[in-house]
N, C-alpha and C positions, 0 to 999 in steps of 0.2 A: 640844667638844675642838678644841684649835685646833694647827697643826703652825707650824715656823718655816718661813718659805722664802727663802733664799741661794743669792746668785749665785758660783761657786767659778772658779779660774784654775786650766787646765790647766798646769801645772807639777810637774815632778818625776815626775808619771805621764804614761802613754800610755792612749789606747782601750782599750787593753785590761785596764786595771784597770777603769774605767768597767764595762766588758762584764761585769765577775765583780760588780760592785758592784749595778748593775743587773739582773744575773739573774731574777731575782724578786721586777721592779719589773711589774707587769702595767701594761702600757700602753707599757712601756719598749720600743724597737727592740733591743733586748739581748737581753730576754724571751722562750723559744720559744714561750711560750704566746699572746702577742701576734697575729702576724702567723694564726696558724692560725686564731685566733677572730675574725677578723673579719669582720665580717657579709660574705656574696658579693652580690655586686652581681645587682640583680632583684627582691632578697628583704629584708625589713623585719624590725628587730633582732627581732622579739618570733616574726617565723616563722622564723628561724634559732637563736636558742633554744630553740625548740622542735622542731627536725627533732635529726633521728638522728644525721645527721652532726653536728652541734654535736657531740652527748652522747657521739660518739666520741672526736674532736680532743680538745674536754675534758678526759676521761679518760686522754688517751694524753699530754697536756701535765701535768697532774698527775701522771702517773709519771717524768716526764721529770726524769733525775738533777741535781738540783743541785750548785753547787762545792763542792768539798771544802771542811769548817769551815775549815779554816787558809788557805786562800787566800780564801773569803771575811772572816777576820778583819782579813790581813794586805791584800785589797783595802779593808776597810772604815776602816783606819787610815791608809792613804796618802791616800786620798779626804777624809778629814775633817784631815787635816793640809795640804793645800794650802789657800793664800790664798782668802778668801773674806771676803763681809759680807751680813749682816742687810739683807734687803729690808722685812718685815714676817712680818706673821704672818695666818695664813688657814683655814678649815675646808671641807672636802668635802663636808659633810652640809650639807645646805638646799639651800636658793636660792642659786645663787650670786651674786647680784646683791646678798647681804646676807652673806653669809661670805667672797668673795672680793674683797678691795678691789681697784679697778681699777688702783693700780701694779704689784699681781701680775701681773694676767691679762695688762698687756701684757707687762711684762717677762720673762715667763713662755713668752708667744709669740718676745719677739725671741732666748732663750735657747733653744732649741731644742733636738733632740739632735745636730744636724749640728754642734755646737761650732762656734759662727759666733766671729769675731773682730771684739775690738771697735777699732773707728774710730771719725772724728767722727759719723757719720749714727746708727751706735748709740749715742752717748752722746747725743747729741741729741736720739732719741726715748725714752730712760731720762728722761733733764732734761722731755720733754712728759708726760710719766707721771705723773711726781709732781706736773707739773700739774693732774690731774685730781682734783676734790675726794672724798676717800674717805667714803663715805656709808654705808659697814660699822661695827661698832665694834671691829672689830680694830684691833690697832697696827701704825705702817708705819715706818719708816726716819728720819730727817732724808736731806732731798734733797743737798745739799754734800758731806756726806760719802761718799754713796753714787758722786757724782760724779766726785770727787775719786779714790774706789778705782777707778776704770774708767780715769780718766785715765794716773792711775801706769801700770795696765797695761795702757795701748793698746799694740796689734800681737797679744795676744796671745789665746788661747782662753777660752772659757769654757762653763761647764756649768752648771745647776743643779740645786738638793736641796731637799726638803720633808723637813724631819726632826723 
């Protein structure tokens, strides 16, 4: 199963739709569950899943109230109506070295959630991205065009989506 992943322009919303949109992205800095679970420093992922405290955090991040349906609808449709384009496409399961092609992973890196903006140094290493020969058999983008949407919208923010 392969998910699409796009790069989107902060336009027309704020962080704060992001923050409702993300809610219940685990791994998300949105996510309460996020920052609680993660490993404490000293201790190695597999004995922090297994201590107690994990299985409390856990538990108390699982009951932890999600947004209301209507504000996450009404986040979910602002999000997916700002500008955006097709990077490729990619899978979580495996290797990543064979489900994630490497214009994701870096784009994916210079995409962060600090909503960095892009300039020339980020279009630059987008443009060395898609230099790199994709050796997955996902599919990825045509490079120009990909280009070409970053350039229109230099100065401005950007986020992205695995959907």
């Amino acid at each position: 199963m392969s998910a699409d992943f796009q790069v989107h322009i902060l336009e027309g919303i704020d962080e704060s739709v992001l923050e409702v949109f993300f809610a219940e992205t685990m791994g998300s800095k949105y996510c309460p569950m996020t920052e609680s679970l993660n490993t404490p420093e000293g201790m190695t992922d597999d004995e922090w899943i297994d201590s107690a405290e994990f299985n409390i955090k856990f538990t108390a991040a699982l009951r932890a109230p999600s947004p209301p349906k209507a504000e996450s609808a009404a986040a979910n449709a602002k999000v997916l109506d700002t500008p955006g384009i097709w990077i490729g496409e990619a899978s979580i399961f495996g290797n990543p070295d064979e489900c994630i092609p490497p214009v994701i992973d870096v784009i994916s890196a210079l995409v962060d959630e600090n909503l960095p903006i892009i300039d020339d140094v980020f279009i630059s290493e987008v443009a060395k991205a898609f230099d790199i020969e994709n050796t997955t058999t996902y599919n990825i983008a045509e490079k120009e065009p990909v280009l070409e949407f970053f350039r229109l919208h230099k100065g401005k923010q950007v986020f992205s989506l695995f959907l």
